[in-house]
C-alpha positions as CSV (number, residue, x, y, z in Angstrom):
1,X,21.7,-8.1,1.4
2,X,18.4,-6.7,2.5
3,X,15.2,-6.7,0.9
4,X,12.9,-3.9,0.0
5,X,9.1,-4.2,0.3
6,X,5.9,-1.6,0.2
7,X,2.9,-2.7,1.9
8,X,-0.1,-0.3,0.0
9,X,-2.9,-0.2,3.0
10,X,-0.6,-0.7,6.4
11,X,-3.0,0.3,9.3
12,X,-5.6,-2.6,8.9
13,X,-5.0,-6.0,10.0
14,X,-3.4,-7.7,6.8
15,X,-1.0,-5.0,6.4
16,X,-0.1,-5.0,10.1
17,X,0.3,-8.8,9.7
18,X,2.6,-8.5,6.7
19,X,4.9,-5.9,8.4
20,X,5.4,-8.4,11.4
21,X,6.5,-11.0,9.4
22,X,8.6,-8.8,6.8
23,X,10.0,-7.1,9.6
24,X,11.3,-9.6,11.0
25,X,12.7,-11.2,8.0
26,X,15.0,-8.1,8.5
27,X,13.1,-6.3,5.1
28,X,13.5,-2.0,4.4
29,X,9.5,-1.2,4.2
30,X,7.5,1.3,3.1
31,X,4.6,1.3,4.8
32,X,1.6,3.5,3.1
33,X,-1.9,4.6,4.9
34,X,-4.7,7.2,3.9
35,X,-4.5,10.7,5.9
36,X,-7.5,9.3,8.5
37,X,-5.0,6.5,9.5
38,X,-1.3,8.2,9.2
39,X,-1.3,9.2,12.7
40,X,-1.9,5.9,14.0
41,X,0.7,4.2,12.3
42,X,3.1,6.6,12.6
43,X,2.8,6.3,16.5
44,X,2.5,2.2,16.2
45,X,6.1,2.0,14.4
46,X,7.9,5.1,16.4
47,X,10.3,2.5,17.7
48,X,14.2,1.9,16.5
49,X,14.6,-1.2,13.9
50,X,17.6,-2.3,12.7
51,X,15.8,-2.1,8.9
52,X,14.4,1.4,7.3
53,X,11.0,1.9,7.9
54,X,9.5,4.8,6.0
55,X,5.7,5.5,6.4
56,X,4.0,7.5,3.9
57,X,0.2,8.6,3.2
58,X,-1.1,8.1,0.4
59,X,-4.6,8.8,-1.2
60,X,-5.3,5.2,-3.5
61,X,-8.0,7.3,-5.2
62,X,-5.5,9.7,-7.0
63,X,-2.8,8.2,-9.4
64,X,-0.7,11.0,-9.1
65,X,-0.5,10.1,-5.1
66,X,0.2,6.6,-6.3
67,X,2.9,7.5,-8.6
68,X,4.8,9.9,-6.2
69,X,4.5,6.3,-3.4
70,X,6.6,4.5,-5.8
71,X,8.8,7.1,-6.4
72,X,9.6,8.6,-2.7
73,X,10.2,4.3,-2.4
74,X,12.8,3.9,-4.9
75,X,14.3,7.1,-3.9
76,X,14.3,5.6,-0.3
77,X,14.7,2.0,-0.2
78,X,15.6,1.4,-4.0
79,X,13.8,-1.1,-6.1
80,X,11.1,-3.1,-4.6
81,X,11.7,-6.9,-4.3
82,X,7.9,-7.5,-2.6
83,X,5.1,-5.2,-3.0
84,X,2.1,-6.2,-0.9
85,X,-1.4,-4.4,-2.1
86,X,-3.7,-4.8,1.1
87,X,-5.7,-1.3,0.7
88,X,-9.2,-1.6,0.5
89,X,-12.8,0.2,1.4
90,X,-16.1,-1.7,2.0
91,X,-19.3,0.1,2.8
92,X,-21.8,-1.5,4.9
93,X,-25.0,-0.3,3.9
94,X,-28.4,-1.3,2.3
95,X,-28.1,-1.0,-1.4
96,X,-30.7,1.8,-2.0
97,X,-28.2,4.1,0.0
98,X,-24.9,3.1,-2.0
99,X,-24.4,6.0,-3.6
100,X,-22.8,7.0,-7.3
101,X,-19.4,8.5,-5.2
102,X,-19.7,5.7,-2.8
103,X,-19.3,3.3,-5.9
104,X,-16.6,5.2,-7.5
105,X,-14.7,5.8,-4.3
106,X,-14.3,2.1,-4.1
107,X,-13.9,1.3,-7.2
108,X,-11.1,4.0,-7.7
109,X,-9.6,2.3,-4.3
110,X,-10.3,-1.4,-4.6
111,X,-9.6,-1.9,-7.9
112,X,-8.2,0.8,-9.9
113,X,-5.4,1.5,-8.1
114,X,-4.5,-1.9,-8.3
115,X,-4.4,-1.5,-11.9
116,X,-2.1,2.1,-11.7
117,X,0.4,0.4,-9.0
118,X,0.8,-2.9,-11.0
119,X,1.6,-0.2,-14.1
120,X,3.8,2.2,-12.3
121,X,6.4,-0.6,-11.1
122,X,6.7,-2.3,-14.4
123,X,7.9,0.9,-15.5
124,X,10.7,1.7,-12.9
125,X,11.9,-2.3,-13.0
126,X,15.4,-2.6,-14.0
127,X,16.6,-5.9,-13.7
128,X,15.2,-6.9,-10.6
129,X,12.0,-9.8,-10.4
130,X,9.3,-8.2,-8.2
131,X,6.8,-10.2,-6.5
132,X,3.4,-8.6,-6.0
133,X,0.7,-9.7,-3.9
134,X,-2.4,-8.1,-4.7
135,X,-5.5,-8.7,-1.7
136,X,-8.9,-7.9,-3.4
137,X,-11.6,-6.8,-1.2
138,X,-15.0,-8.2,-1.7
139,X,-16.6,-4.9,-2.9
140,X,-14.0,-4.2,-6.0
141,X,-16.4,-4.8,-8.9
């Protein structure tokens, strides 16, 4: 029996990392990006798998985005057995310039939605054990 997994923050290095391995481990994936990077991965994984491969934006600053992720993936792939949380922003700037929506736009991403994914699954688990595996970036907090 296959496995189901959703990789939050696909286009960047970890996320493409994790998909190699899952996929060929023979998992069904959802694979999630923001709008800048959809294109990109859409092109990267045009190719035939033998597994599903569903990619899907999603903006990690709105929970209703969030929430609409987990269900499109249950609705596609059925319960997730890994969930793999790799989305993160990190501005590089001088901290005089970090402004008040810099801060909140990566709090809201880095560590926030964290907090709304980890939620949302608990509620839709049935039976099933999910593993989650939850990268912090270095500019959550």
């Amino acid at each position: 029996m296959k496995k189901n997994a959703i990789i939050f923050g696909s286009s960047g290095g970890l996320g493409l990392s994790f998909f190699n391995y899952l996929n060929k481990n023979n998992y069904n994936l959802i694979l999630t990006t923001n709008s800048k990077n959809f294109n990109y991965l859409k092109k990267k994984f045009k190719s035939n798998f033998s597994n599903k491969i569903f990619i899907k934006k999603c903006n990690f600053e709105s929970e209703k985005s969030i929430i609409n992720l987990i269900k499109f993936a249950v609705k596609k792939i059925g319960e997730p057995d890994l969930i793999i949380n790799t989305c993160g922003i990190f501005y590089y700037d001088k901290l005089n310039n970090f402004s008040y929506n810099k801060a909140l736009k990566t709090f809201k991403i880095n560590a926030l939605s964290t907090v709304i994914l980890n939620k949302e699954i608990y509620k839709i688990k049935k039976k099933k054990l999910t593993k989650i595996i939850s990268i912090g970036s270095s500019s959550a907090l």
